[in-house]
C-alpha positions as CSV (number, residue, x, y, z in Angstrom):
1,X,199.8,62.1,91.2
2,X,198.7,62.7,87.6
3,X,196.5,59.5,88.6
4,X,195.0,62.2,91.0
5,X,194.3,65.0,88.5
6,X,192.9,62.4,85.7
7,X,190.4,61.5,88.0
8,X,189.6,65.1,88.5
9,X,189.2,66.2,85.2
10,X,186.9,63.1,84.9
11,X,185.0,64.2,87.7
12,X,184.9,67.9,86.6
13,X,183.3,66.4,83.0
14,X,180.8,64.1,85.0
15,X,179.4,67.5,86.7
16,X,179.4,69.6,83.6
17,X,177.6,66.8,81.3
18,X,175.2,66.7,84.3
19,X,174.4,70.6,84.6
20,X,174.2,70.7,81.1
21,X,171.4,67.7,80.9
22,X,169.5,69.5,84.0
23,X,165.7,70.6,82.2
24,X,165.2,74.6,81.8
25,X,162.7,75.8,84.1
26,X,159.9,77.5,81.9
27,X,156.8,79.6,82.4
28,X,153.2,77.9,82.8
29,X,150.5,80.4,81.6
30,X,147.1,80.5,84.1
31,X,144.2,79.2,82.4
32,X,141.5,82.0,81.4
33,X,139.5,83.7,84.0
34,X,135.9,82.4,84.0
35,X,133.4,84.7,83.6
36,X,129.6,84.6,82.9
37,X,127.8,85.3,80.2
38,X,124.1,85.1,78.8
39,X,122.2,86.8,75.8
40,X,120.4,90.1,75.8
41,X,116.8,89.6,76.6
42,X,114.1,90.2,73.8
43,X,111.1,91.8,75.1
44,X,108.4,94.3,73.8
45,X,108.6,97.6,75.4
46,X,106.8,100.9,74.9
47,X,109.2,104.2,75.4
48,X,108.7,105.9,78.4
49,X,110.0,109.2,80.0
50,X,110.6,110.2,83.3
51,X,110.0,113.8,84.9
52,X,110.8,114.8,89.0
53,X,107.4,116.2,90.6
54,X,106.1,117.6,93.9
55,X,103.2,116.1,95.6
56,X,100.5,118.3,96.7
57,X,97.2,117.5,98.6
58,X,94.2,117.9,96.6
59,X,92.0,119.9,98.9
60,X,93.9,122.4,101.7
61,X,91.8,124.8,103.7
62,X,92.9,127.4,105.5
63,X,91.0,127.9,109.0
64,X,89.8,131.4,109.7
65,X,87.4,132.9,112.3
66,X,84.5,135.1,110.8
67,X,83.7,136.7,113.5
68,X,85.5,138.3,116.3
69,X,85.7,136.7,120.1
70,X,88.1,135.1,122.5
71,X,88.3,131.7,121.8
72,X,86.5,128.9,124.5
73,X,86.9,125.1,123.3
74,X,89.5,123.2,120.9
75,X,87.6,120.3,120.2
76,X,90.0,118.2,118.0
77,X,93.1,116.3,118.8
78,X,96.2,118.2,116.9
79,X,97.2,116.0,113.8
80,X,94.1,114.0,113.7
81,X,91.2,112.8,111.3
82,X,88.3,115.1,110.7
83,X,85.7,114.7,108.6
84,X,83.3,117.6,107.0
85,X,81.0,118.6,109.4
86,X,83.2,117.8,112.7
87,X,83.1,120.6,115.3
88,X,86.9,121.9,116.0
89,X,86.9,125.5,117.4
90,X,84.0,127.4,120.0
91,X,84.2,131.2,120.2
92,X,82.9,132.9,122.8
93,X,79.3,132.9,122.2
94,X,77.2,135.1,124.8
95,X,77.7,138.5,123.1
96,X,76.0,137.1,120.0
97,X,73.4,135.6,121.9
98,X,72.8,139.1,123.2
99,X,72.7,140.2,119.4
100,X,70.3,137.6,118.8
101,X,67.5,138.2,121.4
102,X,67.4,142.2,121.0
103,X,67.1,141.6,116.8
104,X,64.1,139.0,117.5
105,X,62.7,141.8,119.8
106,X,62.9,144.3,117.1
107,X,61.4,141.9,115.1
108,X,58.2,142.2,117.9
109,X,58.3,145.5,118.4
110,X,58.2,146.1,114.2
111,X,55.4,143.5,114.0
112,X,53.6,145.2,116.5
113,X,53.5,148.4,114.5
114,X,52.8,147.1,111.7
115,X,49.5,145.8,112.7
116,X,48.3,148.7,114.5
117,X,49.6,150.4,111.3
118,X,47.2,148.1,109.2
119,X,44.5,148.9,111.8
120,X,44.1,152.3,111.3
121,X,44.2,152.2,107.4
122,X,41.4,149.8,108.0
123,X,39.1,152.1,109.9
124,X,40.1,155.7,107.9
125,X,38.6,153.8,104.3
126,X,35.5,154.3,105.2
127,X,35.5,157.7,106.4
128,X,37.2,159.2,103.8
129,X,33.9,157.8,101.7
130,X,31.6,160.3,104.1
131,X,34.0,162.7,103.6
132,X,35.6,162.3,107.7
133,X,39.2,162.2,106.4
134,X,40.8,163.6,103.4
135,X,42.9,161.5,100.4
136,X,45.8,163.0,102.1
137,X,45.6,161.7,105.6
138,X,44.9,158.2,104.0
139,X,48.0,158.1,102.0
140,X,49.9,158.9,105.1
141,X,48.4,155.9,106.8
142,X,49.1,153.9,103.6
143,X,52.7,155.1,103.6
144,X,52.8,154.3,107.7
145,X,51.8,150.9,106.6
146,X,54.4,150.1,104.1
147,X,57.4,151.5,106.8
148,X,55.7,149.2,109.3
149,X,56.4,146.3,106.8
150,X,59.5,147.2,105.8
151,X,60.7,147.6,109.8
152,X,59.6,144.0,109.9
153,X,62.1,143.0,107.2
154,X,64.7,144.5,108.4
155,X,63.6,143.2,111.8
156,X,63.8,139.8,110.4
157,X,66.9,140.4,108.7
158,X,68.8,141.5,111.6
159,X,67.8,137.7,113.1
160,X,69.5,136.3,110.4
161,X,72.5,138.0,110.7
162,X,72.6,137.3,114.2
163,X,71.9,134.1,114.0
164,X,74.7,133.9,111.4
165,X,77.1,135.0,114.1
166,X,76.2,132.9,116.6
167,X,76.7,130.2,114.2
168,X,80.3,131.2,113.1
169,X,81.5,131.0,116.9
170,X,81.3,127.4,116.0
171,X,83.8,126.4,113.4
172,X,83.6,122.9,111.5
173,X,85.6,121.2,109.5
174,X,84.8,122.6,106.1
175,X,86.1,119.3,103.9
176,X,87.4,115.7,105.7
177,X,91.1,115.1,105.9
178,X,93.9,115.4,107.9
179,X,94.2,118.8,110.8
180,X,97.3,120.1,111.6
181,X,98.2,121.3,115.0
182,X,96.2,124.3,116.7
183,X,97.6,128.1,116.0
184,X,95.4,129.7,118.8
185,X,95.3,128.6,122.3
186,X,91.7,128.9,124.3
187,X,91.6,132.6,126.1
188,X,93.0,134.1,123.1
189,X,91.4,136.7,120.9
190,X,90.2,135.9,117.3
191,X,90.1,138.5,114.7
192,X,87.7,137.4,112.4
193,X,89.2,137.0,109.1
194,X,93.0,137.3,110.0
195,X,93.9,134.9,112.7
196,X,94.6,131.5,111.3
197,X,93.6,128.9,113.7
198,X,94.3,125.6,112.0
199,X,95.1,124.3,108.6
200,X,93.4,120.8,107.3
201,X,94.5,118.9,103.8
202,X,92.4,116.4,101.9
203,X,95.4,113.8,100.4
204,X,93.8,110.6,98.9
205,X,93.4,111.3,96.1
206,X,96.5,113.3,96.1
207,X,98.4,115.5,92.6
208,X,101.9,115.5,91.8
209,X,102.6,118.4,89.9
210,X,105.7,117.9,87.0
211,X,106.9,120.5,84.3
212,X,106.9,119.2,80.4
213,X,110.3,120.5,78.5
214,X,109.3,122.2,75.2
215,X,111.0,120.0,73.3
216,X,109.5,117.2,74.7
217,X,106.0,118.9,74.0
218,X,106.6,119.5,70.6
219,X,107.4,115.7,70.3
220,X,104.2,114.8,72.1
221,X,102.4,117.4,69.1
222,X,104.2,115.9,66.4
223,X,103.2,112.5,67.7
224,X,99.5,113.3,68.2
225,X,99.2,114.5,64.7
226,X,100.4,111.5,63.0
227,X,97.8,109.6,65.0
228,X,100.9,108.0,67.4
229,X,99.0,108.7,70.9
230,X,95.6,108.6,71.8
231,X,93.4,111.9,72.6
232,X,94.4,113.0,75.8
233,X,91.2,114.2,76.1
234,X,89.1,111.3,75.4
235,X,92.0,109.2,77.3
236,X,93.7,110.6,79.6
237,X,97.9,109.7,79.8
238,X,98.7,106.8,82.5
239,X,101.2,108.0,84.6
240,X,103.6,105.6,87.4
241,X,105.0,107.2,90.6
242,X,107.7,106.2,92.7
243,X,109.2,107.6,96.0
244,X,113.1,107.4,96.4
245,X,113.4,104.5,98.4
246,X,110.7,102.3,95.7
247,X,112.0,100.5,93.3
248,X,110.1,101.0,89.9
249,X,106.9,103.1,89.9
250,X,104.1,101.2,92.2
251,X,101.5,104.1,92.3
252,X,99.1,104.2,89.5
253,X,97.4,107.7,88.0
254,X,96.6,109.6,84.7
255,X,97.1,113.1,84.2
256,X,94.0,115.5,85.0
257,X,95.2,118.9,84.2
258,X,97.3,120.5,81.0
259,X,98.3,124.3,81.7
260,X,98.2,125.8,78.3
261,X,101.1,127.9,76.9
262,X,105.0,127.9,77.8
263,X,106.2,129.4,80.7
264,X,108.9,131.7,78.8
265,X,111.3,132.0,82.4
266,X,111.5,128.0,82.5
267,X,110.8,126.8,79.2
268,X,108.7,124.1,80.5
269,X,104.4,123.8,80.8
270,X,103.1,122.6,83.6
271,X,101.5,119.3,84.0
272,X,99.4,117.5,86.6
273,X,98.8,114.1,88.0
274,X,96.3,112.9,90.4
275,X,97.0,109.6,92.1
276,X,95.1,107.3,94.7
277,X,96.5,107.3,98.6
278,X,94.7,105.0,100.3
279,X,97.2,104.0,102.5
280,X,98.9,107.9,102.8
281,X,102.1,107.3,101.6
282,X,102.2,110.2,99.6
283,X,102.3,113.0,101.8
284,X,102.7,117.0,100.4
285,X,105.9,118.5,99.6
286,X,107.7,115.2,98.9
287,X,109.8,114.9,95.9
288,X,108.9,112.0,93.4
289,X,109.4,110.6,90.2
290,X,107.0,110.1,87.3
291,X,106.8,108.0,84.5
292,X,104.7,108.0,81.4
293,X,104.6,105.9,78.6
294,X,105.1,107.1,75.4
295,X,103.5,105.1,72.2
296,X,103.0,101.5,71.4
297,X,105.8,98.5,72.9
298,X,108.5,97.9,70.5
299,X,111.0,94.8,70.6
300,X,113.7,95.3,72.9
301,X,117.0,94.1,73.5
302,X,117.6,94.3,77.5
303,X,120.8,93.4,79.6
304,X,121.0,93.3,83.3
305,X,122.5,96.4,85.4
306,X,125.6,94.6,86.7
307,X,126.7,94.1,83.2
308,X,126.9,97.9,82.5
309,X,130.1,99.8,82.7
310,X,130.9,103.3,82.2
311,X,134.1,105.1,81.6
312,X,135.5,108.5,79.8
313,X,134.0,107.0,76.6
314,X,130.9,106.4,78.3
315,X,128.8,103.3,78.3
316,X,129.8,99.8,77.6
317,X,129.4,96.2,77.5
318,X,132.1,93.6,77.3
319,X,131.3,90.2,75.0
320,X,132.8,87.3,74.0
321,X,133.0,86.5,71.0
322,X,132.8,82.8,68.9
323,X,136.8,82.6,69.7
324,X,135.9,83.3,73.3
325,X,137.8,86.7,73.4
326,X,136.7,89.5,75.2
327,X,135.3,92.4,72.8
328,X,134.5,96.3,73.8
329,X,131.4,97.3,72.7
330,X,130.2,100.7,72.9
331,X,126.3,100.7,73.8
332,X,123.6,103.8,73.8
333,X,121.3,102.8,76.6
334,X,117.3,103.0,77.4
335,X,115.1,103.0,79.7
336,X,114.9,101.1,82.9
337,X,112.8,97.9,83.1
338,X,112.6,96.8,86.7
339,X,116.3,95.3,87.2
340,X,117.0,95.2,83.4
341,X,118.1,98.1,80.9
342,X,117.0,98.8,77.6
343,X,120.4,99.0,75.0
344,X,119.2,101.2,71.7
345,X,122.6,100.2,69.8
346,X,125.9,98.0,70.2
347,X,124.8,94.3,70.6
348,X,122.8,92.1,68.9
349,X,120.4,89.4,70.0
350,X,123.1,86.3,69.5
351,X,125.7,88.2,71.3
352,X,127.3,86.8,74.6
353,X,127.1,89.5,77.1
354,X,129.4,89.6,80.6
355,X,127.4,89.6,83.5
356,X,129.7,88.4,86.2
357,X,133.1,88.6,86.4
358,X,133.7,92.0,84.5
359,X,136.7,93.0,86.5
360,X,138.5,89.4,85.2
361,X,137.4,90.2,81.6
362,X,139.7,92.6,79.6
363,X,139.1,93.5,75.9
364,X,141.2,91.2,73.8
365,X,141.7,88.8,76.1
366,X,140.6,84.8,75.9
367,X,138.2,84.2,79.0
368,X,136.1,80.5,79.9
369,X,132.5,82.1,79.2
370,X,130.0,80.2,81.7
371,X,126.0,80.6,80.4
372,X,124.5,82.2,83.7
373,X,122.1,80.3,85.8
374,X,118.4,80.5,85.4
375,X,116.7,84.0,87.4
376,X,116.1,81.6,90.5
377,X,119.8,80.6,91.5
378,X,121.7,83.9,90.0
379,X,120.1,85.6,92.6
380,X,121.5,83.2,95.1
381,X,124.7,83.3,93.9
382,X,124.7,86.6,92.7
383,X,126.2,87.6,96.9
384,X,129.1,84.7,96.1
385,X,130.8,86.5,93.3
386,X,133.5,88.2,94.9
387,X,135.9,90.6,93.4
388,X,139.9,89.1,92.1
389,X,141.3,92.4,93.5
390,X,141.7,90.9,97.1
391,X,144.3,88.1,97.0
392,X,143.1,85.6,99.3
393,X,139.7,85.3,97.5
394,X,141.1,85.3,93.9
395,X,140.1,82.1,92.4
396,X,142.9,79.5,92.1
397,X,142.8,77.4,89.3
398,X,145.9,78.8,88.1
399,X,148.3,78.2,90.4
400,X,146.8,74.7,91.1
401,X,147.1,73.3,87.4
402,X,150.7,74.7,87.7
403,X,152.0,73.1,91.2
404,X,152.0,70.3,89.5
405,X,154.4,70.8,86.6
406,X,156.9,72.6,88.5
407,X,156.7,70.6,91.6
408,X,157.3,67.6,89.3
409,X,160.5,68.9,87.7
410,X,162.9,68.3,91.3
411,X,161.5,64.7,90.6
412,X,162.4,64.5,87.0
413,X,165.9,65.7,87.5
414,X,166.4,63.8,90.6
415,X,166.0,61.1,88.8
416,X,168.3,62.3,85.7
417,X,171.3,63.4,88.0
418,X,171.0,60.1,90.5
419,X,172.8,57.8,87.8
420,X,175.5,60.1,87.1
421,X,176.3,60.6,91.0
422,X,176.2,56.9,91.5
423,X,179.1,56.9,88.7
424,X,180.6,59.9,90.6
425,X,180.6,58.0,94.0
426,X,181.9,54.7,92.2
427,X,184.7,56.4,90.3
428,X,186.0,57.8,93.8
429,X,184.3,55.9,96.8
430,X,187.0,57.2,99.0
431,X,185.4,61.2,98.9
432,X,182.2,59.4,99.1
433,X,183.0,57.8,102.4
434,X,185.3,60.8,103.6
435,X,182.7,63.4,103.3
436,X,179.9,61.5,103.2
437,X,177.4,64.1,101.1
438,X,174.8,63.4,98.7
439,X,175.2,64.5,95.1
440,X,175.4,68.3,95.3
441,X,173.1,68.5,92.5
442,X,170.1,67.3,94.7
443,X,170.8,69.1,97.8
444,X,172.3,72.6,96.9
445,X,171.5,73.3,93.3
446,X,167.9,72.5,93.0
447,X,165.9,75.2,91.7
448,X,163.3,76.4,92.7
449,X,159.7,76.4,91.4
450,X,158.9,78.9,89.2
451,X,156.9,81.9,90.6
452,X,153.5,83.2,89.3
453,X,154.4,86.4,88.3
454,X,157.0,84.9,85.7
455,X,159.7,82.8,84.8
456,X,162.7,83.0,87.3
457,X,165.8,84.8,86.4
């Protein structure tokens, strides 16, 4: 019996000395998130500003009848091309034909008199010489003369008018551009001067109209007085317009009116622009944006837009610095340059910017900085990069490097606790054979590996 409980106690010290030789499980850090990085890019750029502006054609007439009648042809197709000269709209034109004829035979009948007026002078000069006819009645037959003459003018005049008329009933196309629909259908009456009939706009060239701030046009003052822009008048300013669906500013002008003063409602003077539109795809009323340059280019330092980040603070970069730690730098941004942005202050040429990978990157924080690919591939890749926040595309390099070390720990203390179960089985081969188990140690009291999220408890 006490045989029994030696054997025991033995047994119970095996165990213990075997738990307490059993390696702690510990945590393995993941390895730094890899992000990309590349320097700012040096470049000479000239300041620019930016102003909103409304197109507006360059020529619009407003079609009007100048005389009255009820209207007989449309002779254009609503929305088409005219050009100056084309015939659009045919007013009734008999009753002014009618006004025609009878002023030409005025004009006859006024003629007429008029010689038989000269006639008569002609004969009376003589007689007043033998004394047949007085002074008086040959001023009267003077007098009749000059009435006759002026009865031939007015004769004549009244043609012209009429002929005017008749003209008018026949409306043209007073520039070339682009008609708008008909306003008048044929059968209707036109009042001459007040019925609108059509309207047509001239649009390449076309002007975008923009207002100046008055601070900004004091800046332009103080900047043409110390000889920092040219003469506007001797060169005019370059302007660049874009739509809202362009990228950049495509469309090439210059400015070709300056409103002098200050409008004192707006605090703003108003400027114009005057661009090419071959193709018309500028049309009125559209809302665009302008860009002028301002001065001579200046070094820059320029950073792509995905590296950009904004919070309360405002704008920001993230860089790593030479111990590859992630550093929050505060930046006061430029202009745009196509897909770049200008940074006035908060990096410097040598610095390693983020460009990829900004939601893996967290000030103070070591990160693997990859230099990013030449302009050629980023762009390939740039659709690859995906975000860490979903879970089955988070990069795994982490928990890869750390299978290892905790899938190799069972193996290690396997292989620590087999010898002292051998000696456990040998001291008492008769539980060995009556149970027949394994060492308990490998079967029920393995642990398991540790999790990512920390060391187990």
């Amino acid at each position: 019996m006490s045989e029994l409980i030696r054997f025991r106690v033995l047994w119970l010290f095996v165990f213990l000395g075997i738990a307490g030789c059993r390696q702690a499980n510990k945590f393995v850090a993941p390895p730094p998130p890899t992000v990309t990085v590349a320097h700012p890019v040096e470049r000479a750029v000239a300041d620019t500003i930016e102003f909103v502006g409304t197109t507006q054609p360059t020529q619009i007439v407003d079609l009007r009848a100048r005389v009255n009648g009820y209207l007989e042809k449309i002779q254009f197709e609503d929305g088409s091309i005219v050009k100056a000269g084309d015939p659009l709209f045919l007013i009734e034109q008999a009753p002014y034909q009618s006004v025609l004829d009878a002023a030409r035979a005025a004009e006859q009948k006024a003629t007429a008199s008029l010689a038989l007026a000269q006639s008569q002078y002609r004969r009376m000069e003589p007689l007043l010489r033998n004394s047949v006819v007085t002074q008086e009645e040959l001023d009267v037959q003077a007098a009749q003369v000059a009435t006759s003459k002026a009865d031939v003018s007015a004769a004549q005049a009244a043609i012209r008018k009429a002929e005017l008329d008749l003209k008018y009933t026949q409306i043209t196309a007073p520039i070339s551009g682009r008609i708008g629909r008909h306003m008048v259908d044929i059968g209707n009456l036109v009042q001459s001067g007040t019925t609108q009939l059509a309207v047509i706009q001239a649009i390449d060239p076309i002007y975008a109209y923009f207002d100046v701030s008055e601070n900004d046009l004091l800046r332009f003052m103080a900047m043409l007085r110390n000889h920092e822009l040219p003469d506007p008048e001797k060169n005019p300013p370059l302007l660049h317009l874009g739509l809202a669906n362009e990228q950049g500013f495509p469309h090439e002008g210059h400015v070709d009116f300056r409103e002098l003063g200050v409008d004192t409602a707006t605090g703003t003077s108003k400027r114009r622009g005057i661009f090419p539109n071959p193709g018309w795809q500028l049309i009125p009323g559209m809302f665009v944006r302008i860009q002028a340059s301002i001065g001579d280019p200046k070094p820059r330092l320029l950073v792509e837009e995905r590296a950009i980040g904004s919070d309360q603070r405002g704008d920001y970069l993230l860089v790593v610095n030479e111990k590859k730690v992630v550093e929050y730098r505060p930046v006061q941004l430029g202009i745009h340059v196509n897909d770049l942005r200008v940074v006035e202050s908060g990096i410097q040429a040598t610095d390693q910017v983020v460009v990829n990978g900004l939601q893996r990157a967290r000030p103070g924080t070591p990160v693997t900085p990859e230099q990013a690919k030449p302009a050629a591939t980023a762009v390939a890749d740039k659709g690859a990069a995906t975000p860490p926040s979903d879970p089955t595309l988070t990069p795994t390099p982490a928990k890869a490097e750390a299978a290892p070390s905790s899938a190799a720990a069972p193996k290690s203390q396997a292989a620590e606790t087999s010898p002292s179960a051998a000696a456990a089985n040998a001291a008492n081969p008769k539980m060995s054979e009556s149970t027949g188990a394994k060492p308990p140690v490998a079967e029920t009291t393995q642990p398991k590996p540790p999790a990512a999220s920390g060391p187990p408890k």
